[in-house]
N, C-alpha and C positions, 0 to 999 in steps of 0.2 A: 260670431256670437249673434244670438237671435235675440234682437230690440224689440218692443214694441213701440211703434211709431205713432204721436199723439201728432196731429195735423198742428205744425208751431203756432198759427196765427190765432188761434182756438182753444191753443191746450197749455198745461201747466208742464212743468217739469218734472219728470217722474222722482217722487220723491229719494233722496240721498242712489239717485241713478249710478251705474258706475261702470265699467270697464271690462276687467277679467277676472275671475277667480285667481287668487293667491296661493297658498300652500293650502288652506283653510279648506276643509270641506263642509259645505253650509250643511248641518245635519236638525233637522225641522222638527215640529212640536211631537214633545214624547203624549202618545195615543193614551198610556195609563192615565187610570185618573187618583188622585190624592188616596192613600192607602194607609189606614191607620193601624200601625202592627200589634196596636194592644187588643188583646179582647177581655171583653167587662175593664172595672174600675182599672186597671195598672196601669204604672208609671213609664211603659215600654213609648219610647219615642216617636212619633210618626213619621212617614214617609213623605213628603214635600218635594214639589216644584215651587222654585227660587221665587216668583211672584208671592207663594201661598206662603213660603219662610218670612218672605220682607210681611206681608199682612199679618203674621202669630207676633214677628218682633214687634210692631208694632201697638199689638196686644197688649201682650207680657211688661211694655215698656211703660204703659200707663197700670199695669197691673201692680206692678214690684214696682212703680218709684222710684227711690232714691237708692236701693236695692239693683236696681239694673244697670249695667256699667258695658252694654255694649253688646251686640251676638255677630255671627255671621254664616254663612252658609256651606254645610259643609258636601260640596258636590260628589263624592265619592260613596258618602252615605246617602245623603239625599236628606240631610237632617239639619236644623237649625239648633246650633250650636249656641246657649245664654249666657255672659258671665252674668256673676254676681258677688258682690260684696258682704254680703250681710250673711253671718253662717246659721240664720236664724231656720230652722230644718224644715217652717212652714211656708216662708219663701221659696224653699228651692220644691217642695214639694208643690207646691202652686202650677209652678212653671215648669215641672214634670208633667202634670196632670195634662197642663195643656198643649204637649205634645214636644218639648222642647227637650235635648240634652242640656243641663246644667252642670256651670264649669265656676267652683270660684274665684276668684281672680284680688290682686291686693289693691289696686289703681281705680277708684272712682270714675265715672265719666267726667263729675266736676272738676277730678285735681286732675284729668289729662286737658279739658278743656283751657281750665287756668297755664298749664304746660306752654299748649300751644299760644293762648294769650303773650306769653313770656317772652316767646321767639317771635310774635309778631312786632313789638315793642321795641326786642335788643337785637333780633339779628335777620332787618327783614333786607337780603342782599342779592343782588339779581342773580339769579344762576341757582335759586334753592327754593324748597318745596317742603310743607309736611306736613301730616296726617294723622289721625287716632287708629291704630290697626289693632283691632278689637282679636285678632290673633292671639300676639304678642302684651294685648294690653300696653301697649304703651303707644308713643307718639313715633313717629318713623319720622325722621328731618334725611331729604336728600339734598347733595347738593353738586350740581355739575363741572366742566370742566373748568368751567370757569372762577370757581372759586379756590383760590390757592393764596397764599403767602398773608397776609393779616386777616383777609376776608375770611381765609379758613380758620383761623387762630381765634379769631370773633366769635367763629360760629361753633368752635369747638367747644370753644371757653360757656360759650350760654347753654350750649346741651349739659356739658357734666355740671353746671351749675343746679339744673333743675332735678338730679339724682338719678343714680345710676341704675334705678328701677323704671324710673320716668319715661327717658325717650333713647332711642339708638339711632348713629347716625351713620348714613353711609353717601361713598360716592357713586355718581350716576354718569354712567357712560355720554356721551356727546355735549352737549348744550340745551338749555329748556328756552324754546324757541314757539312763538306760534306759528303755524302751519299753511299758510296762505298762498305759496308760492306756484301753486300750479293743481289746481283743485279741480273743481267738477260741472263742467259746461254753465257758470253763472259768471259775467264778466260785467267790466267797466270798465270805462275808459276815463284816465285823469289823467292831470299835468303829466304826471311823470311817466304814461305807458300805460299798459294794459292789468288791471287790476284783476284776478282771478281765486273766485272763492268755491265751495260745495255748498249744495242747498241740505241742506237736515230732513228737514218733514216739510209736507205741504200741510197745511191750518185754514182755519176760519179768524180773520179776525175779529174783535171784540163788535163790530157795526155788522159781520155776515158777509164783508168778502173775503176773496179768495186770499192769499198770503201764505208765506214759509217761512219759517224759523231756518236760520244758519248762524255761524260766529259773530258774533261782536264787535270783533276785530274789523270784519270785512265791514259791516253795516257804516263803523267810524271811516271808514278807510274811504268809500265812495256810496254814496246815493241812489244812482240809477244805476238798473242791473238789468243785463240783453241774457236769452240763452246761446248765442255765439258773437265770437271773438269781435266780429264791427257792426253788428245787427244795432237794431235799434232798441231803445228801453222799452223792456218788458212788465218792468217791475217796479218800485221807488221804497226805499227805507223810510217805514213810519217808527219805527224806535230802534233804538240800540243801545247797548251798554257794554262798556268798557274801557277801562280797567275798572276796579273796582269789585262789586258786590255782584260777578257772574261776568259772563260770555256771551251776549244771545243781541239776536235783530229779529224783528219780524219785519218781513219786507212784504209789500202790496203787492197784487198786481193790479197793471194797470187798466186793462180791460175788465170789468165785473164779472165779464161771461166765463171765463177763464174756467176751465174745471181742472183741480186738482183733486187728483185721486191720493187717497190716504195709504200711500205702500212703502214699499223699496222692492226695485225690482234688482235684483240681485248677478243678472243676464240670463240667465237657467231658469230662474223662478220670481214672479211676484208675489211679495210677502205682503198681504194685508195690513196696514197697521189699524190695531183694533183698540190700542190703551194707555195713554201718558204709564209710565211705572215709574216709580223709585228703585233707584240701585240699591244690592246687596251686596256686602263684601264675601264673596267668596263662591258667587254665579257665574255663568258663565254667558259672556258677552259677546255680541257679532257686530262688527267697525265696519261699513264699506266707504271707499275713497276712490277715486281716480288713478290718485298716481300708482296704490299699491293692491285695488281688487279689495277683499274680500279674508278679514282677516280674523281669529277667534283669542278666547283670552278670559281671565278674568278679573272681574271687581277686586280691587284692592284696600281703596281707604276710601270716607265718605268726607264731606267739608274739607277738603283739602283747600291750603293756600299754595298759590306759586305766584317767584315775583320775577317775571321777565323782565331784560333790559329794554328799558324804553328805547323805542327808534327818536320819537317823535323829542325829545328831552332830553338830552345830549347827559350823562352819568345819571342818567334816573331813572329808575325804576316803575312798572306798569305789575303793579301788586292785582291778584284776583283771590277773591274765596268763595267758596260756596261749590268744587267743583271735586266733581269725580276718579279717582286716581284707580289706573287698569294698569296691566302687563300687557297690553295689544299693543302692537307696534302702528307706529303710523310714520310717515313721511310728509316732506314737503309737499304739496297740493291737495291732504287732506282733509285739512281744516274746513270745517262746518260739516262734516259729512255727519252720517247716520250713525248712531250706537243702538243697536235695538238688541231683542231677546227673543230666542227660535218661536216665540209661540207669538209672534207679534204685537210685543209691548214697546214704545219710544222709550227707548233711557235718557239719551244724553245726542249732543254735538261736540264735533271737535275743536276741541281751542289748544293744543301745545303739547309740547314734550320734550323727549330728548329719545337718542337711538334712531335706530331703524328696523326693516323687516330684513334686513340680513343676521345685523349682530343683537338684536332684539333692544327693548328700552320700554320705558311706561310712559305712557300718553294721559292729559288730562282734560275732562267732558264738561261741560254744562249741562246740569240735569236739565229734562227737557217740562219735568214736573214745574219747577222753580221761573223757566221760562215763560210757560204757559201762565201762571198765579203774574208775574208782573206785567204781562202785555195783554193780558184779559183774553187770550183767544183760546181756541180750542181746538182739537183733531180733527180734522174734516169728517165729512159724513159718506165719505168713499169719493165718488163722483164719478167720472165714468174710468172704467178699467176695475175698479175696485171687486177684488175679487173673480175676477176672471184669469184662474189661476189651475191648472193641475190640483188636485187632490195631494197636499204636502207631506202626507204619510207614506204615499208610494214613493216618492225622488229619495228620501232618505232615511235617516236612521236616529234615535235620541242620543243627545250628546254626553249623556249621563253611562251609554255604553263602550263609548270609545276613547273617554277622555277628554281633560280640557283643555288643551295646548293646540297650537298650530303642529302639525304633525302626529300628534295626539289622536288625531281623529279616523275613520272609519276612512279605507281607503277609498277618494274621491271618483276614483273611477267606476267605483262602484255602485253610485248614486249619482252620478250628474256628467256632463258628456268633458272628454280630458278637453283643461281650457284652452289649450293650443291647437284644439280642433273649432274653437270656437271664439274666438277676439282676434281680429286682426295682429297683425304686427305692429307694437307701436310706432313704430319708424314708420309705419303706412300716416298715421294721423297726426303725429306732433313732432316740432323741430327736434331735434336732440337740446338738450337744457344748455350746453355749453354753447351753444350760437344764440341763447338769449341776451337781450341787451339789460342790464340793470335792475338786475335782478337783487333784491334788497329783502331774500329768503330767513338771514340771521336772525333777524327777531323784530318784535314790532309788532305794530296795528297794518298800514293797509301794502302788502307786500306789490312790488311793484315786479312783473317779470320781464316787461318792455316790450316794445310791440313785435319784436319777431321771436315772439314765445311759439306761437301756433303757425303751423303751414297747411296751407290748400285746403284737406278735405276737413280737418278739425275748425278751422276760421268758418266754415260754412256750414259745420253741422246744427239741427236741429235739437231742440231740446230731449229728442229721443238717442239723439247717436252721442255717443257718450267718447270724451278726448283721452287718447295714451298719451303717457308720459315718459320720456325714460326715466329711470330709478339711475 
């Protein structure tokens, strides 16, 4: 695979860096521009890209008030979908007008809000999760493997308490775990072993230097952060939160000169990032990590809560809200990586899930909007690399033509070179996971993989050469 090499002593970490393409074919910003299919006054729906849908919702939603009970985006039309409650005919013509399909729906925003208030109250139990899925109109409560025998009785008994229109409850494949365990060339070293996270985006902080946004988790977990495995600190955690109200750290660096460039390079291509965004449920999202490459998917619920078991607090729970719920698969070592949007908008990082990229599962983000408004910083102003990139309309294709799923997509050889001609072996760069020592991946804040996580050429790589993992 073809790096670009940023001099370590001088340079930042290329932003949410990673490894090898997955099943995923990265398919880059659709060339049309926003196409309105009514002509003169009609109520005919427009045509939108997922940015331009979350900016009408956000319209419509100060338009219609207490009338608005949720939208989402519907990728196959290319349309923003509105409920609304109120059968009032100038309401819904309102937000016809202004380009929206209108859907009316029985469920308030306020009584699913209250919903979710309910289950936060009576059944906040590790291993469960839930969300407003503006779909279904109702609350969505999962809950993982872990929840069986009274825990499930508890959490049964508090959904059909809230009506059987209210919320639906399902189970969720594996365990809802944070993600820490072998992530993306950002390390540290504590008591317990080699702590390993992904960086997100590279930022400005709030004073004008350099810094990157990653998980939360990791920022509590250890302090000073190298970009390889016994290198020296690079970097130093100036805030972090977690558990709580979000996921996010912004970490310094500690050189000022530092240039980080505002992208993700993807290994094929560097994507610019050009724009904090808000997620939409029903967009379509691009995850890159370490352990798993390069994976697609989309938005599913917004303000989601999940309550992992606490490592740190022996039967207790590490409650988050405020976070993003996908169908993107992710794995152990991808926490903190990048969520972004083909046209180069930041959405979110990774803080947890459950599943994998075999048998699929849903992963949940930290907007990266939410991040930026509490640590005062901002998206860098490129710096060097920024935008020194192929023309992103030649490599590929709009994802709106080929579908939104992993496999879903335009076949990758046909846009970008096959990955197995292009990334090493991981067996070339990292130990096999089963020869790690102490490895503390189940769930938790700062995952510990022990020090003989990494062998030879990954312990020594530079912030451009990016670590495998086995899966």
């Amino acid at each position: 695979m073809s790096h670009k090499r940023i001099p370590k002593r001088n340079a930042a970490i290329a932003a949410g860096g990673v490894v090898a393409l997955g099943a995923a074919a990265f398919l880059l910003p659709n060339a049309n521009a926003s196409q309105d299919n009514a002509s003169g006054a009609t109520a005919a729906p427009k045509t939108l890209k997922a940015t331009q849908a979350s900016n009408l919702s956000s319209q419509l939603q100060s338009l219609l008030g207490q009338a608005f009970a949720g939208s989402y985006f519907d990728s196959s039309k290319q349309q923003l979908v509105v409920n609304v409650i109120n059968g009032d005919n100038n309401v819904i013509v309102q937000a016809q007008k202004a380009g929206a399909v209108v859907r009316q729906v029985a469920n308030s925003t306020s009584a699913l809000q209250a919903a979710a208030a309910t289950l936060k109250t009576k059944a906040t139990i590790p291993g469960t999760a839930w969300a407003i899925d503006p779909k279904t109109n109702k609350v969505v409560v999962s809950a993982d493997s872990t929840v069986t025998g009274s825990k499930w009785d508890k959490l049964e008994s508090t959904v059909q308490g809230l009506g059987s229109n209210m919320a639906t409850l399902k189970k969720s494949s594996g365990t809802f775990k944070t993600l820490v365990s072998g992530g993306d060339a950002i390390f540290s070293q504590v008591a317990q072993g080699t702590v390993r996270c992904s960086l997100g985006f590279n930022v400005k902080a709030s004073d004008g230097s350099p810094a990157f946004l990653t998980a939360g988790h990791c920022g509590v977990a250890a302090k000073d952060w190298s970009d390889s495995q016994n290198g020296q600190p690079i970097a130093t955690v100036d805030q972090a939160q977690f558990p709580g109200n979000g996921d996010f750290s912004l970490v310094k660096y500690n050189d000022a000169t530092t240039q980080a460039p505002s992208e993700v390079n993807t290994g094929q291509q560097t994507v610019p990032i050009t724009q904090a965004v808000d997620a939409t449920v029903g967009e379509t999202v691009f995850r890159m990590g370490s352990t798993t490459g390069l994976h697609d998917g989309q938005v599913t619920g917004l303000d989601a809560t999940v309550n992992f078991a606490s490592e740190t607090v022996p039967g207790g729970t590490d409650t988050v809200t405020g976070l993003i719920q996908t169908n993107v698969c992710a794995e152990a070592g991808d926490s903190g990586g990048s969520l972004f949007t083909q046209d180069g908008g930041a959405v979110g990082m990774t803080s947890g899930g459950s599943g994998d990229c075999t048998a699929g599962g849903e992963t949940f983000f930290q907007p990266v909007t939410t991040a930026l408004q509490a640590t005062g910083a901002t998206l860098g102003d490129g710096g060097a690399g920024a935008g020194a990139t192929a023309d992103p309309s030649a490599t590929a294709s709009d994802p709106a033509a080929g579908g939104d799923q992993v496999g879903g997509v335009a076949d990758p050889s046909a846009t970008a070179a096959d990955p197995s001609a292009t990334a090493a072996d991981p067996s070339a760069t990292a130990a096999d996971p089963s020869a790690t020592a102490g490895d503390q991946s189940g769930t938790g804040t700062g995952d510990v993989s022990g020090t003989g996580d990494q062998s030879g050429t990954a312990a020594n790589g530079t912030s451009s050469k990016h670590h495998h993992k086995k899966g």
